[in-house]
C-alpha positions as CSV (number, residue, x, y, z in Angstrom):
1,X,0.0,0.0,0.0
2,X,3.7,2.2,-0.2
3,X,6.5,2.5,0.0
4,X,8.1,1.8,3.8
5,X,11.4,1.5,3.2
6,X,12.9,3.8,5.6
7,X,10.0,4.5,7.1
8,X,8.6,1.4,9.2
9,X,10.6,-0.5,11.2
10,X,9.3,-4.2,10.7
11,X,10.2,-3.3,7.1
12,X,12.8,-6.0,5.7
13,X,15.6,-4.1,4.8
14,X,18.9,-4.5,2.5
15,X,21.5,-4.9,5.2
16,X,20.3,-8.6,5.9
17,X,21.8,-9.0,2.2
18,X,18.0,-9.7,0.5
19,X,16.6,-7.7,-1.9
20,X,13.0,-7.0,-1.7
21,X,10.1,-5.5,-3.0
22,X,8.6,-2.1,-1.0
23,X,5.4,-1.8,-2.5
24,X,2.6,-4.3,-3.8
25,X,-0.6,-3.5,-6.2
26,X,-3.0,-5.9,-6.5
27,X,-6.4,-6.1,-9.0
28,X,-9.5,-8.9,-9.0
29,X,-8.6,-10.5,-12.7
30,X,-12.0,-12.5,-12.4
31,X,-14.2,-14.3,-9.8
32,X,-15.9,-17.5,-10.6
33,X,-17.1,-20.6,-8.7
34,X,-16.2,-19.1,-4.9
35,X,-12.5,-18.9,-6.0
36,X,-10.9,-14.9,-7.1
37,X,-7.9,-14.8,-9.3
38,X,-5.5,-11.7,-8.4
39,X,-3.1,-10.7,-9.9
40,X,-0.2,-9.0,-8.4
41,X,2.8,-7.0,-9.0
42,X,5.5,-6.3,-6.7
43,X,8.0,-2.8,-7.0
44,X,11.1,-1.8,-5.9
45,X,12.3,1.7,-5.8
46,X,9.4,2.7,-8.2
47,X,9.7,-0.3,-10.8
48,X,8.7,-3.8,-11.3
49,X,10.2,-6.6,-8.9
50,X,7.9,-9.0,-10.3
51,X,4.2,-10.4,-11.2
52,X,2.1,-13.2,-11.2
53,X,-1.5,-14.4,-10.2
54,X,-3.1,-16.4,-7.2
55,X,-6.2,-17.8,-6.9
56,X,-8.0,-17.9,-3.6
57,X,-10.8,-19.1,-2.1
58,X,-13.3,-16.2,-1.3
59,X,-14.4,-18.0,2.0
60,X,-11.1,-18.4,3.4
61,X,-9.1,-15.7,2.0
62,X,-5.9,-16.1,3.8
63,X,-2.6,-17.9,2.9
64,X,0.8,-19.1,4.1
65,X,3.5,-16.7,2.7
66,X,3.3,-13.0,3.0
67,X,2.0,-12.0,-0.1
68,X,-0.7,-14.6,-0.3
69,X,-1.8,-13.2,2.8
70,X,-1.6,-9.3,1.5
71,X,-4.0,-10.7,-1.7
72,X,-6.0,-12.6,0.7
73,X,-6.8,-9.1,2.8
74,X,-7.4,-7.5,-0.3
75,X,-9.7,-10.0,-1.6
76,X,-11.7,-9.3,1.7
77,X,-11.5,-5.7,1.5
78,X,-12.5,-5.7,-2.1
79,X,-15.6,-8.4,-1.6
80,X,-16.7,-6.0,1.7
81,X,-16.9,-3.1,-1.2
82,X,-18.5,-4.9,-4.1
83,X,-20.9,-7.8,-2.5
């Protein structure tokens, strides 16, 4: 939701040696049969880390790693909006 690099200090930073993304956009690619694909991209320092999709369950929308747990708030966020 920004960039907190520098500004948070749970934020993961460079001096453990791993590079990693500050900022995370996410949009509903389509919804069908309970299950929401998202897709995601990840920046760093204003550009593209990467990008891919998830699909997750609209019931349960939570996950193990970080990021499928940022979609999976989103998700909720989004169906709290738009259902």
């Amino acid at each position: 939701m920004g960039y907190a690099r520098g500004q948070c200090a749970r934020f993961l930073s460079n001096s453990a040696g791993i590079e990693a993304p500050d900022a995370v956009r996410f949009g509903i690619v389509k919804r069908q049969d309970g299950v929401a694909t998202i897709r995601y991209v990840r920046e760093r320092d204003h550009h593209p880390f990467d990008d891919g999709t998830l699909e997750i369950q609209e019931s349960a929308p939570s996950g193990e790693t970080i990021l499928a747990r940022q979609a999976g708030a989103f998700l909720a966020s989004y169906l709290r909006r738009n259902v």
